[in-house]
VEXTOR-905731 format. One record per residue: residue number from 1; residue in one letter; x, y, z of N, C-alpha, C in turn. Coordinates in nm, 2 decimals. Last residue first. Layout:
REM VEXTOR-905731
  pos  code     npx     npy     npz    capx    capy    capz     cpx     cpy     cpz
  NUM     A       X       Y       Z       X       Y       Z       X       Y       Z
...
This chain:
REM VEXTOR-905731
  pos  code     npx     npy     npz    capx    capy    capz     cpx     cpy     cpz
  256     X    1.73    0.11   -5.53    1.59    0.15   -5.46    1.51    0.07   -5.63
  255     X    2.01    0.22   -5.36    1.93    0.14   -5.50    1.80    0.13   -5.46
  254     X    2.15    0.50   -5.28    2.08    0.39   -5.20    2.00    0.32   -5.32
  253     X    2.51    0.60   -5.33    2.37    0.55   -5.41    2.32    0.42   -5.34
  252     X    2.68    0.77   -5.11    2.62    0.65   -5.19    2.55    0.65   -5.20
  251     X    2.58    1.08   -5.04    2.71    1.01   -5.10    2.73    0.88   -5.17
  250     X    2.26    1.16   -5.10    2.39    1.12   -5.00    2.49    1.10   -5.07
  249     X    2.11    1.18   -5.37    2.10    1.07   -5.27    2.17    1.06   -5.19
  248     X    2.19    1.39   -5.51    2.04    1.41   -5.46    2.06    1.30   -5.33
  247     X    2.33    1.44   -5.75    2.43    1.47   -5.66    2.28    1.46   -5.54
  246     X    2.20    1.31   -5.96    2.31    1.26   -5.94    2.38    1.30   -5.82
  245     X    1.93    1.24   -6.11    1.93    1.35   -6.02    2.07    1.30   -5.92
  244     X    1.90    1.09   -6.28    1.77    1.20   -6.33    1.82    1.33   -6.19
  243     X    2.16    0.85   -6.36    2.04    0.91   -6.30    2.04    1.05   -6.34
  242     X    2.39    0.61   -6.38    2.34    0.74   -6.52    2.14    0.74   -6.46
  241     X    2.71    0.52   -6.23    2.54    0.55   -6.22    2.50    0.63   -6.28
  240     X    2.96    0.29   -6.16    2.90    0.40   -6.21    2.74    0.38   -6.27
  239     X    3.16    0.20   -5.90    3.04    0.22   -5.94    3.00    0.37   -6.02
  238     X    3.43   -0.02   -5.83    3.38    0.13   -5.90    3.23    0.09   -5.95
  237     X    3.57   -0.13   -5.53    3.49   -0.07   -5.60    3.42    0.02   -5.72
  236     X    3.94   -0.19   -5.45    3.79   -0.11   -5.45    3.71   -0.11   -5.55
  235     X    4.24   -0.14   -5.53    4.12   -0.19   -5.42    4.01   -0.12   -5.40
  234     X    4.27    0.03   -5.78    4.32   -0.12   -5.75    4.28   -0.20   -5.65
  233     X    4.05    0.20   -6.06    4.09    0.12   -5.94    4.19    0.01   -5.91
  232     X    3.97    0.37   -6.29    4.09    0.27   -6.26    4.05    0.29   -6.13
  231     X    3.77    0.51   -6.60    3.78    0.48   -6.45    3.89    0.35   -6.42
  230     X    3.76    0.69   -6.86    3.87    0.59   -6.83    3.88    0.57   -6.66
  229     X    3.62    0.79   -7.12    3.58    0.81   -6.99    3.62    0.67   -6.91
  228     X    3.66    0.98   -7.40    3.68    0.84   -7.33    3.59    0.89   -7.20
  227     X    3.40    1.03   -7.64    3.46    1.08   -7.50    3.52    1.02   -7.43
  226     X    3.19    0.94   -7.77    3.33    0.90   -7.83    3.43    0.98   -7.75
  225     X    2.87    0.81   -7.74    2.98    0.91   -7.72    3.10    0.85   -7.72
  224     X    2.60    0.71   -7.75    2.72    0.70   -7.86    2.83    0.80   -7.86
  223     X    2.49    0.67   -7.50    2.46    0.78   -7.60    2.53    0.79   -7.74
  222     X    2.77    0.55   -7.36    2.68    0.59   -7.33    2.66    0.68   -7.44
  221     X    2.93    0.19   -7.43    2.93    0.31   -7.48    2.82    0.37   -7.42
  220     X    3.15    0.00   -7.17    3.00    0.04   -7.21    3.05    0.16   -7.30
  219     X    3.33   -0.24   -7.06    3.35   -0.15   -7.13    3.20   -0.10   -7.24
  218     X    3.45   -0.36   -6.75    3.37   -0.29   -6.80    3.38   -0.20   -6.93
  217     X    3.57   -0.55   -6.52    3.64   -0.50   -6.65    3.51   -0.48   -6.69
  216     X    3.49   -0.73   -6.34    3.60   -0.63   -6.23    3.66   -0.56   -6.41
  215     X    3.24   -0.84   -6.46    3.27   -0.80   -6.31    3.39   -0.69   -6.27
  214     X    3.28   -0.79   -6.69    3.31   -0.94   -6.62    3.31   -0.95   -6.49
  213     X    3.18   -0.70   -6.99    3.18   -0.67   -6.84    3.17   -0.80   -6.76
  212     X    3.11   -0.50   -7.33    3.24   -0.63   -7.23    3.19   -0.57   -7.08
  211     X    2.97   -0.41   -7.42    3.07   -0.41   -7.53    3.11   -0.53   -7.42
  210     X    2.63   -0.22   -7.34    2.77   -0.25   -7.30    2.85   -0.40   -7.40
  209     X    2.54    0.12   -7.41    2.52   -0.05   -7.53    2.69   -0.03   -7.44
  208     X    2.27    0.29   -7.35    2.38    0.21   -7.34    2.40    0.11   -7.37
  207     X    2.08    0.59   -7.29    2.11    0.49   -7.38    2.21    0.42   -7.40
  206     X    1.97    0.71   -6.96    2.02    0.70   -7.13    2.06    0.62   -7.20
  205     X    1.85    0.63   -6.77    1.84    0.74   -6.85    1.86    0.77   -6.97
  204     X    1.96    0.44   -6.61    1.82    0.48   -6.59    1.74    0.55   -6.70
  203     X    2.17    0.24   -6.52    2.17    0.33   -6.60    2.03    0.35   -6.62
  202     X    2.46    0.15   -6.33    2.33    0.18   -6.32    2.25    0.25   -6.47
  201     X    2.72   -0.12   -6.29    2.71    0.01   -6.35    2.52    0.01   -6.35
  200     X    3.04   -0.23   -6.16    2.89   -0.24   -6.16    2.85   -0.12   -6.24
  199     X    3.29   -0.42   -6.06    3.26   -0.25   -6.12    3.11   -0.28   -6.18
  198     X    3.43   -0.47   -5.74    3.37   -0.51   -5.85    3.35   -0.38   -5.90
  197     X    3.79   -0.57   -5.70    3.65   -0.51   -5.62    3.53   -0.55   -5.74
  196     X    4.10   -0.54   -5.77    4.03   -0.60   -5.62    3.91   -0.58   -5.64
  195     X    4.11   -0.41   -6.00    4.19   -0.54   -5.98    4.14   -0.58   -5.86
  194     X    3.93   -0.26   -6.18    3.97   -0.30   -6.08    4.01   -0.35   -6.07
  193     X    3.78   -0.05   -6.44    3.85   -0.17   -6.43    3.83   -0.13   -6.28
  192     X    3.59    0.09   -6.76    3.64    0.08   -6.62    3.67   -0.05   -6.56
  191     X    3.54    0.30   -7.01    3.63    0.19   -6.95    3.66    0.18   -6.80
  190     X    3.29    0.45   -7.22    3.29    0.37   -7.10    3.41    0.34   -7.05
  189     X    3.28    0.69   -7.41    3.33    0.56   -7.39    3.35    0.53   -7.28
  188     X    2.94    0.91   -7.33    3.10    0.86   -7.34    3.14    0.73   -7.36
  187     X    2.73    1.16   -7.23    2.82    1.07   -7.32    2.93    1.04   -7.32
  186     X    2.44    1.31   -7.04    2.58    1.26   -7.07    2.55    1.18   -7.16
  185     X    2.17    1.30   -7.00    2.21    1.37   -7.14    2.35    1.34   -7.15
  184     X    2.13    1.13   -6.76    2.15    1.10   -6.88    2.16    1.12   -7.04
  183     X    2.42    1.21   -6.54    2.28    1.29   -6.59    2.28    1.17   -6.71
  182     X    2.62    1.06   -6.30    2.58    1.16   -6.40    2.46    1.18   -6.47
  181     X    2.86    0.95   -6.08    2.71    0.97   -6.10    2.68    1.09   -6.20
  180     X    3.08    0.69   -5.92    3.08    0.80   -6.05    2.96    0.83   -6.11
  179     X    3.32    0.64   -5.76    3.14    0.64   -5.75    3.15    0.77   -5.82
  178     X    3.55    0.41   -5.70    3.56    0.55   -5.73    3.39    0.55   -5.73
  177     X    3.78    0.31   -5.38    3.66    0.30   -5.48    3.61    0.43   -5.56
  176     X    4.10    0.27   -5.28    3.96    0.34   -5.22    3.90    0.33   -5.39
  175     X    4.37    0.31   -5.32    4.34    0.19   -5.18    4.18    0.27   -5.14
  174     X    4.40    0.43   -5.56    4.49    0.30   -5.53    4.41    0.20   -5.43
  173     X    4.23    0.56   -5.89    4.29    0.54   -5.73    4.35    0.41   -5.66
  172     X    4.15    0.75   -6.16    4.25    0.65   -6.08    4.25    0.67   -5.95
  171     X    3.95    0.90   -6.42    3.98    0.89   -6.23    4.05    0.72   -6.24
  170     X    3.91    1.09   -6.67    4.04    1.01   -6.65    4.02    1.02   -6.44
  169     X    3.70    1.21   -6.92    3.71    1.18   -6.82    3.81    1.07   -6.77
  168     X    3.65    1.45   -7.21    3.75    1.33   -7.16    3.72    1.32   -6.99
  167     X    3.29    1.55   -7.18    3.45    1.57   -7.22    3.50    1.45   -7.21
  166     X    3.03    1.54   -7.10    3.03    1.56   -7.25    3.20    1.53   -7.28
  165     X    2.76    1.51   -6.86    2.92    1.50   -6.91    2.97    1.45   -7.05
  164     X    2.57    1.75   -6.81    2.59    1.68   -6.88    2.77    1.66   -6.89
  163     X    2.55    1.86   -6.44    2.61    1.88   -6.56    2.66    1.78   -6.64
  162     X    2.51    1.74   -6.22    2.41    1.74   -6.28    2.43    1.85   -6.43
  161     X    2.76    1.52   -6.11    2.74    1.66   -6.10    2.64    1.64   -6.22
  160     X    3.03    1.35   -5.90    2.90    1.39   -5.93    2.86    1.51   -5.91
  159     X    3.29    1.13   -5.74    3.26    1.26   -5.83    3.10    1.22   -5.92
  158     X    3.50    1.02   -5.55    3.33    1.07   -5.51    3.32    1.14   -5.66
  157     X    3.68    0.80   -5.42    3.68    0.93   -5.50    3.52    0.91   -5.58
  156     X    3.86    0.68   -5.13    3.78    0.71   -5.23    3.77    0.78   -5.28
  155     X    4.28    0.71   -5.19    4.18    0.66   -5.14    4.01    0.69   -5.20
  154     X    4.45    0.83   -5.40    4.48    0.73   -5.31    4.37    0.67   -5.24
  153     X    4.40    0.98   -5.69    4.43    0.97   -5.57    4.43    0.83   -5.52
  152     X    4.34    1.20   -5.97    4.47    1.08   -5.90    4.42    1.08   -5.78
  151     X    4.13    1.29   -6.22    4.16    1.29   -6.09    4.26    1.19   -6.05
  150     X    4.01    1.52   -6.45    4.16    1.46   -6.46    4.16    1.46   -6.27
  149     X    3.81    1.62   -6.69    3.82    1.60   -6.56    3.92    1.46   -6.54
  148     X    3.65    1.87   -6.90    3.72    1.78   -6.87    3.76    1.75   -6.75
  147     X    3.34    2.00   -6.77    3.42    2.04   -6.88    3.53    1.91   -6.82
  146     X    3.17    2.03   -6.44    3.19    2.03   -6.57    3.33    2.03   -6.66
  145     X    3.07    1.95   -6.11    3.16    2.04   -6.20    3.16    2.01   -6.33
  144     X    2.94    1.87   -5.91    2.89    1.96   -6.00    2.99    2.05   -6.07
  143     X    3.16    1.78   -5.71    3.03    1.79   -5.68    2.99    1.89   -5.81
  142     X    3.40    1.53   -5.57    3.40    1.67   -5.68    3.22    1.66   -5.69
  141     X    3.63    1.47   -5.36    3.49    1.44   -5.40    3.48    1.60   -5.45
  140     X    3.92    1.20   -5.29    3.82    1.29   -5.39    3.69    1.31   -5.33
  139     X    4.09    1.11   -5.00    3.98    1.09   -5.09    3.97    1.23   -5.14
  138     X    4.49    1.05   -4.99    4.35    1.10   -4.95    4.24    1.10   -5.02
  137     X    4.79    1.13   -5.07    4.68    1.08   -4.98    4.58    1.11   -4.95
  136     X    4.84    1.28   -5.32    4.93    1.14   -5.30    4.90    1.08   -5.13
  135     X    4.64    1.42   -5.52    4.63    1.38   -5.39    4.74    1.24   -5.38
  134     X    4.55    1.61   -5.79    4.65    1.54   -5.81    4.65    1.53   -5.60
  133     X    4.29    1.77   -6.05    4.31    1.71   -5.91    4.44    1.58   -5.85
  132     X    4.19    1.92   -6.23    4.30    1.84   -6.26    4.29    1.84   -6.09
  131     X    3.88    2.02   -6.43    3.93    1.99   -6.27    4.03    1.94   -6.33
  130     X    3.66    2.24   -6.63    3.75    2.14   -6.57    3.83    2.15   -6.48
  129     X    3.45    2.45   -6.45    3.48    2.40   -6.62    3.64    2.33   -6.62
  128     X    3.29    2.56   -6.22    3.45    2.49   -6.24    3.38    2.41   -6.38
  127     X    3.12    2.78   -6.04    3.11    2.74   -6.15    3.29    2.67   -6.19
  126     X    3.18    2.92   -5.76    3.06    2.92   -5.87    3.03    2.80   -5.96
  125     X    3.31    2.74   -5.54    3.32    2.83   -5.62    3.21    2.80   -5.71
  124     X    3.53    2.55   -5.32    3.36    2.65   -5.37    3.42    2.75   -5.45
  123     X    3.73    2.38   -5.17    3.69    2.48   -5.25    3.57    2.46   -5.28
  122     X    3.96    2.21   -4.92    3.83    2.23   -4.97    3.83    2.38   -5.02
  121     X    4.23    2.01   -4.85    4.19    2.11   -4.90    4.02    2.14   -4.95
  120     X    4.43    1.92   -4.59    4.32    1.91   -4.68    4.24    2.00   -4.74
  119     X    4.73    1.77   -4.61    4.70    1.95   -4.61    4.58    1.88   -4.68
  118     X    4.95    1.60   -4.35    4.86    1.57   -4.44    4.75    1.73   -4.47
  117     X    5.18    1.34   -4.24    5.11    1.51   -4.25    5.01    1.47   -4.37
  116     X    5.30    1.15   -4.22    5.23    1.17   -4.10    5.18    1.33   -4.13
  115     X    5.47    1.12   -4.49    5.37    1.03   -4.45    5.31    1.04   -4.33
  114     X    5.67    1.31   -4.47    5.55    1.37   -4.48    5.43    1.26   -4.50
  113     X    5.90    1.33   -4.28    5.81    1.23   -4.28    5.70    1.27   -4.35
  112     X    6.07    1.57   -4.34    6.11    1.45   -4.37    6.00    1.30   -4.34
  111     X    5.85    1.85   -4.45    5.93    1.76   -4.35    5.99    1.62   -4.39
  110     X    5.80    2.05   -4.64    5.94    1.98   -4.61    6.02    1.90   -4.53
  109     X    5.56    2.02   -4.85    5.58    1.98   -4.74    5.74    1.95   -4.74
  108     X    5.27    2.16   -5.04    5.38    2.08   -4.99    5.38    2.11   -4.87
  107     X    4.98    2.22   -5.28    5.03    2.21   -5.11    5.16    2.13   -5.07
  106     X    4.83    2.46   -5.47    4.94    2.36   -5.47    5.01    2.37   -5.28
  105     X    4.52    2.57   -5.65    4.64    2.55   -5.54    4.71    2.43   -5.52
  104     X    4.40    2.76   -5.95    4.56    2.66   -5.87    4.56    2.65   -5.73
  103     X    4.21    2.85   -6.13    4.25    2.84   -5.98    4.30    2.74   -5.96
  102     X    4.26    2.99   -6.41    4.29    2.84   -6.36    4.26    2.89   -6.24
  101     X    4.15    3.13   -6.74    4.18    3.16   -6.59    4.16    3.00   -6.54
  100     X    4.21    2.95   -7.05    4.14    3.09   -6.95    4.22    3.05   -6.83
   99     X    4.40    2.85   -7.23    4.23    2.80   -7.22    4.16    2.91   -7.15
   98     X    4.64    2.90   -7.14    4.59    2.98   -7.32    4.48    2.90   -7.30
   97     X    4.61    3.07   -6.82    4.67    2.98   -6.90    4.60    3.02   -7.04
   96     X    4.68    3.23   -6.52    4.67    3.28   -6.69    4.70    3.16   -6.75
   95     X    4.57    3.18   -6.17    4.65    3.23   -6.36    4.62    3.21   -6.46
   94     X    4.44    3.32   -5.89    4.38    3.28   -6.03    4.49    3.29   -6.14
   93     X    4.59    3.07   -5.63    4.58    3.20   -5.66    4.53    3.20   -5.79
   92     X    4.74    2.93   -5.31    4.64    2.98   -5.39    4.66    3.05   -5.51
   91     X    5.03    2.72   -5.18    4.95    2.85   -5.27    4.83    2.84   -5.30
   90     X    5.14    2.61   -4.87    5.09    2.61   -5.01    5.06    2.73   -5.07
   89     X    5.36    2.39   -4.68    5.33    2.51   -4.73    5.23    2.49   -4.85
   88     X    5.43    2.26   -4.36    5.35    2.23   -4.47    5.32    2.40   -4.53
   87     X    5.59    2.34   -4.15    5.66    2.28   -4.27    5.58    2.27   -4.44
   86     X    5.44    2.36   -3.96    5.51    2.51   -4.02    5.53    2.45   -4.16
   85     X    5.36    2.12   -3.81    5.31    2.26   -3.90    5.31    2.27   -3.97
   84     X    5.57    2.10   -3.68    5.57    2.04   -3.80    5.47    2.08   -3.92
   83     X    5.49    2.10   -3.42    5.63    2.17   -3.52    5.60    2.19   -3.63
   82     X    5.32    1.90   -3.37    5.27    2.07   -3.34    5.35    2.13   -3.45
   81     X    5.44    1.72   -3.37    5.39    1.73   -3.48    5.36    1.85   -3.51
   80     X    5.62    1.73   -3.12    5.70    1.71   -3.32    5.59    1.77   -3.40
   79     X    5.46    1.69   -3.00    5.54    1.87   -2.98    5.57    1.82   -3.15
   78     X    5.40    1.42   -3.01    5.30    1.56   -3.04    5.34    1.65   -3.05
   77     X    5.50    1.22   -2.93    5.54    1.28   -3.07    5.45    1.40   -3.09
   76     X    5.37    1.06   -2.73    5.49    1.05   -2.68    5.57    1.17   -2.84
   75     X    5.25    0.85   -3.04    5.23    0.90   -2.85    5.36    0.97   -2.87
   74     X    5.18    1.04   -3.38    5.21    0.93   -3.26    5.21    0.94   -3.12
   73     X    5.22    1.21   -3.55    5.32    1.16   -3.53    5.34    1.10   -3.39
   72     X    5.01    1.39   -3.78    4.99    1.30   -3.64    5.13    1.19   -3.61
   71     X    4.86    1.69   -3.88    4.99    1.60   -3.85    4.93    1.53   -3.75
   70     X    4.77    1.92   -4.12    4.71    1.82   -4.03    4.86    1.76   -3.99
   69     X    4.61    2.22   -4.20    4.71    2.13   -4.21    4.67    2.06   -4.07
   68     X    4.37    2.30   -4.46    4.35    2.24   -4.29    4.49    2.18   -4.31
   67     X    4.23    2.57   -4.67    4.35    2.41   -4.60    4.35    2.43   -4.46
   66     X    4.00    2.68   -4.86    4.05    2.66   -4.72    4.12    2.56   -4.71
   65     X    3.87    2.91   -5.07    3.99    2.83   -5.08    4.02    2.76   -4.93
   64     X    3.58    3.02   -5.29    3.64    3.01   -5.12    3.79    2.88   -5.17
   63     X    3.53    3.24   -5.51    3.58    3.13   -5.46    3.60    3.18   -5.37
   62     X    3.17    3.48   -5.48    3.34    3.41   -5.51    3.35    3.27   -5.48
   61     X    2.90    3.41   -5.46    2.98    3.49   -5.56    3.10    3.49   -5.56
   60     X    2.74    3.06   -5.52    2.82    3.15   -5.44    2.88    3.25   -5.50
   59     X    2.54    2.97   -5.64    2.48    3.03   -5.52    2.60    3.20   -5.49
   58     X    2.61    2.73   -5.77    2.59    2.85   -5.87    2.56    2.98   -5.77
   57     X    2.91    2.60   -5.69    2.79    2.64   -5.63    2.74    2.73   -5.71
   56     X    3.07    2.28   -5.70    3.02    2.43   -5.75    2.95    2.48   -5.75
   55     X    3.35    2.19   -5.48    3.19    2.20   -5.51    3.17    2.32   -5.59
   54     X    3.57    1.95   -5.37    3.55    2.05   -5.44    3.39    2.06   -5.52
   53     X    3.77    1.87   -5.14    3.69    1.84   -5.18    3.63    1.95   -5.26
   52     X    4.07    1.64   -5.05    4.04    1.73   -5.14    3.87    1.74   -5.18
   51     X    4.26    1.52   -4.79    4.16    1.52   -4.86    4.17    1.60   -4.96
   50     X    4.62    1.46   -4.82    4.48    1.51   -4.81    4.38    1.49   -4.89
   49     X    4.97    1.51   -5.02    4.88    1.45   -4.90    4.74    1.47   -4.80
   48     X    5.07    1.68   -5.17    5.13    1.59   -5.13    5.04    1.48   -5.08
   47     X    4.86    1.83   -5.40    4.88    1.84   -5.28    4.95    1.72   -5.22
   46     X    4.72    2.03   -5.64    4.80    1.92   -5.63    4.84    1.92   -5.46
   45     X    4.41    2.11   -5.87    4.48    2.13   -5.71    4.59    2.05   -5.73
   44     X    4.28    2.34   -6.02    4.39    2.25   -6.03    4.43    2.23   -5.92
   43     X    3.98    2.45   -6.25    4.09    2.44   -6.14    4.16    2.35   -6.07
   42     X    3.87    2.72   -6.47    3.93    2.54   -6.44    3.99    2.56   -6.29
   41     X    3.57    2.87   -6.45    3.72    2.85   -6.45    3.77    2.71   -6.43
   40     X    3.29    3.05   -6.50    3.34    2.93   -6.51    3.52    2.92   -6.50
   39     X    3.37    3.43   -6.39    3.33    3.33   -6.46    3.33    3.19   -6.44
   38     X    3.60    3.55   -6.31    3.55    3.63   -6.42    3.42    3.51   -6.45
   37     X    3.64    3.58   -5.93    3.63    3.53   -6.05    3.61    3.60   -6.14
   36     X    3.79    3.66   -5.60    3.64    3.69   -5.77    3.74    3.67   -5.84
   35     X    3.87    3.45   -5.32    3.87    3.51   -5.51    3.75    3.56   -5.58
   34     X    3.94    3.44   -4.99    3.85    3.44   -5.13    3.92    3.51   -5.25
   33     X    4.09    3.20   -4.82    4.12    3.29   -4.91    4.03    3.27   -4.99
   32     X    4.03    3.10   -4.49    4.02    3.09   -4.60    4.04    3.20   -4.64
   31     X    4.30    3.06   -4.22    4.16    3.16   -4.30    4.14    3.12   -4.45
   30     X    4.35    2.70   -4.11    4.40    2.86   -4.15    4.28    2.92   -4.21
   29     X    4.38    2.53   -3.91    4.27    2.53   -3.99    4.29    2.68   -4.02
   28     X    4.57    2.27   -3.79    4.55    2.40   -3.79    4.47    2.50   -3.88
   27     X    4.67    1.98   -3.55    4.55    2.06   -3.66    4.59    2.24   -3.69
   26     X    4.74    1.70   -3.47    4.76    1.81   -3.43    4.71    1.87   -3.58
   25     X    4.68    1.40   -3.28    4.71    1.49   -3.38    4.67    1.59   -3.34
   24     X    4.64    1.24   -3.08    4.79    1.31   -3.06    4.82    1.38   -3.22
   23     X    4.43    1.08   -2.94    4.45    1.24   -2.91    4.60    1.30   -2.94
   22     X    4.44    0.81   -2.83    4.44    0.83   -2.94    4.44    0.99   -2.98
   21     X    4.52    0.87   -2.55    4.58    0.86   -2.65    4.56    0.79   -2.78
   20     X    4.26    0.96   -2.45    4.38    1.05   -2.47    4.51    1.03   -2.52
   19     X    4.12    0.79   -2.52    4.07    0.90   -2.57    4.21    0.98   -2.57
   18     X    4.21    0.61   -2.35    4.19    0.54   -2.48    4.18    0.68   -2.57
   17     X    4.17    0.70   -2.07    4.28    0.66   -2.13    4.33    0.67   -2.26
   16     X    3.87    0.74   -2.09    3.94    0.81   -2.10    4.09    0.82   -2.13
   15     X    3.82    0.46   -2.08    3.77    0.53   -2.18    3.84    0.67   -2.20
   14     X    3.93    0.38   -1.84    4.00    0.33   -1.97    3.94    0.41   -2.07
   13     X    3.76    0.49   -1.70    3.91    0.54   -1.66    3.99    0.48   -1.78
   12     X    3.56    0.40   -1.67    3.57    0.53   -1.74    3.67    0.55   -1.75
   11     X    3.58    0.12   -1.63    3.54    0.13   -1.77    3.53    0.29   -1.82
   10     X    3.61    0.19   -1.38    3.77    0.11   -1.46    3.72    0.15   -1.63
    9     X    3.37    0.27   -1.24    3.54    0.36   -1.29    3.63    0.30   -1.36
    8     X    3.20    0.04   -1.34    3.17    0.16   -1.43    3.28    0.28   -1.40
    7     X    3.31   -0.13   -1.17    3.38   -0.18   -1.28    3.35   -0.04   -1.37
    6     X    3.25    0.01   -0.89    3.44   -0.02   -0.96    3.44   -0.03   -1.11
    5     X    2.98    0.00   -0.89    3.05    0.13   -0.91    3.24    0.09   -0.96
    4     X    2.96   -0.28   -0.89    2.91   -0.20   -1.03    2.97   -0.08   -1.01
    3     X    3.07   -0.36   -0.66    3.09   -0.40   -0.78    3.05   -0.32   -0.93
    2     X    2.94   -0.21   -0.47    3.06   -0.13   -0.50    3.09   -0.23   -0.61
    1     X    2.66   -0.34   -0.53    2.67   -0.20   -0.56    2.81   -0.16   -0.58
């Protein structure tokens, strides 16, 4: 018995250990900022560092806007990071460009390490008629948006939406997989690559005539569409899927 009571305190007493230091980020989850809209709008995030995730809800009557700043600078570095806060700045807000109204937000940072911060940003809103999405860390995931679509990031990137995809499509990422799900009234030129992973492709729905695929180089036309639609990876997987119901199955597509 006192063998099992020691080893079940050593094994709480490390658990707890282990808990409290891994425990040295620091968080601050500011009020979200609502907007009315006029409508469908484009919208543009850029952010040094974060997630990004963005949904269109036909449900909702404004935009919602919320950033989480984040820092983690290690044991024995917490007050630093607390600081460090402050450092991370951004904007919101609807402007005027010669296509229509944009919702913009843009996230920096003037700390000297901004590889230990990080501003994640999540949006809602009605209706988004193209995305420009720019993340120098962190995963995509775009959920039912429409009209042209321009993503950068660094890690995975999720995009699916039960709106026919009809425009230019351009996703790149560095150290994460892209999973690309659409309707089969979409159309487009196919191109998708990897240098690490494989690129696989599903198609249920619509009509495709693939041109080249070697495993890690893909080049399909869907529907005879003359849209590019230019997927990049460098580690990771790209999967793309032409289903009856694209944003329906979780996050990955369970094959079935």
């Amino acid at each position: 018995m006192h063998a099992i009571v020691r080893t079940t305190f050593w094994t709480l007493f490390l658990a707890i250990a282990l808990t409290q230091a891994a425990c040295t980020s620091r968080n601050a989850d500011d009020e979200a900022v609502m907007f009315d809209i006029p409508g469908p709008v484009a919208v543009e995030v850029e952010t040094f560092g974060g997630d990004v995730r963005l949904i269109a809800d036909p449900t909702a009557t404004q935009a919602r806007v919320s950033v989480e700043r984040w820092a983690d600078f290690g044991e024995d570095r917490e007050e630093d990071a607390e600081l460090s806060l402050a450092d991370i700045q951004y904007t919101a807000g609807v402007e005027t460009a010669a296509e229509g109204p944009v919702l913009a937000v843009r996230a920096t940072t003037s700390n000297p390490e901004p590889h230990r911060q990080r501003a994640n940003i999540s949006i809602t809103l009605p209706a988004a008629d193209g995305v420009r999405i720019v993340t120098g860390d962190g995963e995509v995931t775009v959920i039912d948006a429409e009209g042209a679509i321009e993503i950068e990031a660094s890690q995975e990137v999720a995009f699916m939406t039960n709106w026919p995809l009809t425009h230019p499509v351009s996703i790149t990422t560095q150290e994460g997989g892209i999973d690309l799900r659409v309707r089969g009234e979409s159309r487009g030129d196919i191109r998708a690559e990897t240098l690490d992973g494989e690129v696989t492709i599903r198609n249920k729905f619509g009509q495709l005539r693939t041109l080249h695929h070697d495993g890690r180089r893909l080049h399909s036309v869907l529907n005879d569409g003359e849209n590019e639609i230019v997927l990049r990876a460098v580690e990771g997987d790209v999967s793309i899927s032409v289903v009856d119901d694209p944003t329906e199955r979780g996050w990955w597509i369970v094959r079935r």
